[in-house]
C-alpha positions as CSV (number, residue, x, y, z in Angstrom):
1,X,-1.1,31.3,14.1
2,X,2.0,29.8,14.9
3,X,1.8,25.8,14.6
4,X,3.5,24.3,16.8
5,X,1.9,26.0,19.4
6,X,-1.7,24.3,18.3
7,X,-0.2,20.9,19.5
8,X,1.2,20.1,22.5
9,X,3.9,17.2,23.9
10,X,3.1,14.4,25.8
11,X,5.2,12.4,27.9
12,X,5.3,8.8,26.1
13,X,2.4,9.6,23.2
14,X,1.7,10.6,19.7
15,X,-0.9,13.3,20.0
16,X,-2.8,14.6,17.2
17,X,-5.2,17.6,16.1
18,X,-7.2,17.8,12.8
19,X,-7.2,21.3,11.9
20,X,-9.0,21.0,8.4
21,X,-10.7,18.5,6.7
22,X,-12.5,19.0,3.5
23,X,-13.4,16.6,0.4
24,X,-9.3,17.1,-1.6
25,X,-8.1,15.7,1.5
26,X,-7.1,16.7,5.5
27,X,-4.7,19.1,7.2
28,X,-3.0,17.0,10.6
29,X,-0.9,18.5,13.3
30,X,1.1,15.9,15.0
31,X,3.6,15.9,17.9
32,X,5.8,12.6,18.7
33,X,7.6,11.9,22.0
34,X,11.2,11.3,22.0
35,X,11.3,7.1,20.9
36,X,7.6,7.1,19.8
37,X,6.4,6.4,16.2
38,X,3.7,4.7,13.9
39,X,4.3,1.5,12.7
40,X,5.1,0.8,8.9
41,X,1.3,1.0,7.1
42,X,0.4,2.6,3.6
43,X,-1.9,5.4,2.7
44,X,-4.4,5.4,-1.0
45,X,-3.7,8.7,-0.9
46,X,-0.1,11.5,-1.6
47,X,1.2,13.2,1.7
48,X,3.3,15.6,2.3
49,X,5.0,15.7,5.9
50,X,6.5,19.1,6.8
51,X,8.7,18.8,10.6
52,X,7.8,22.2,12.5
53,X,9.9,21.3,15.4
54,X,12.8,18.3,16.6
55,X,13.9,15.9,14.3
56,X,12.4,12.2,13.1
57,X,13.4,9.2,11.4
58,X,10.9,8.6,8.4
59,X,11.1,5.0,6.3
60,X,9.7,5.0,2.5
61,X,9.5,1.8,1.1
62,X,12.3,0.4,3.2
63,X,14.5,3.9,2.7
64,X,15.6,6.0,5.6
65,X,15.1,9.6,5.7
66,X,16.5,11.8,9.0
67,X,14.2,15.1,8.9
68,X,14.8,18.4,11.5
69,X,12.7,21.0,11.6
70,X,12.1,23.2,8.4
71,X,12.5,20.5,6.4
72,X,9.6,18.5,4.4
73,X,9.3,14.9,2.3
74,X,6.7,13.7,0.1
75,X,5.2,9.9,0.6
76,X,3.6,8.6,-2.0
77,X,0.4,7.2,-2.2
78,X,0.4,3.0,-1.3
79,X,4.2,3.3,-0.5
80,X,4.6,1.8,3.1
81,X,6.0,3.8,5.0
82,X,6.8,4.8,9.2
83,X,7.8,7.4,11.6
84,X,10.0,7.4,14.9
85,X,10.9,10.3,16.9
86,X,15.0,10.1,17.5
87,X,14.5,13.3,19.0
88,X,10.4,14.5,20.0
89,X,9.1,16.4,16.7
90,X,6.3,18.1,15.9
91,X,4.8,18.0,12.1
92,X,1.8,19.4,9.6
93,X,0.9,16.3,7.3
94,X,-1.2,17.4,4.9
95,X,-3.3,14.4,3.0
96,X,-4.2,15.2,-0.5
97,X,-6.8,12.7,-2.3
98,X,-6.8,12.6,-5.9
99,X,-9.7,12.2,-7.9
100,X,-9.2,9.5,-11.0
């Protein structure tokens, strides 16, 4: 399968599709409109966001990261963090939840 062809753009939206979820954690395809994004908020869990397609903007703890496709980034769990779409982008988040 070719990912970014399981997700499609929208004009003006974030779109998502789950495309496995199992107890370690969930596997998210996600595709951003040009000037969309998700608002700084944290996660209790490690995920690692790997850009399939464009380019985005992704804040870590106040730190700005400029991503283009190819390219992946790590945010760490309870670490706020936020996405923007400076150009639309497509990405696979995969969610990992850790056992203590």
């Amino acid at each position: 399968m070719k990912l970014a062809d399981l997700v499609a753009y929208q004009e003006g939206s974030v779109v998502s599709r789950e495309i496995m979820r199992k107890k370690a954690g969930t596997v998210t395809l996600f595709s951003f409109d040009k000037g969309q994004g998700l608002s700084e908020h944290t996660a209790p869990y490690d995920a690692l966001v790997q850009i399939i397609d464009g380019e985005a903007e992704i804040t870590i703890s106040k730190k700005k990261y400029h991503l283009s496709s190819g390219e992946a980034i790590l945010m760490p769990a309870n670490e706020p963090h936020a996405l923007f779409a400076c150009e639309r982008f497509k990405m696979l988040l995969t969610m990992i939840r850790s056992v203590k």
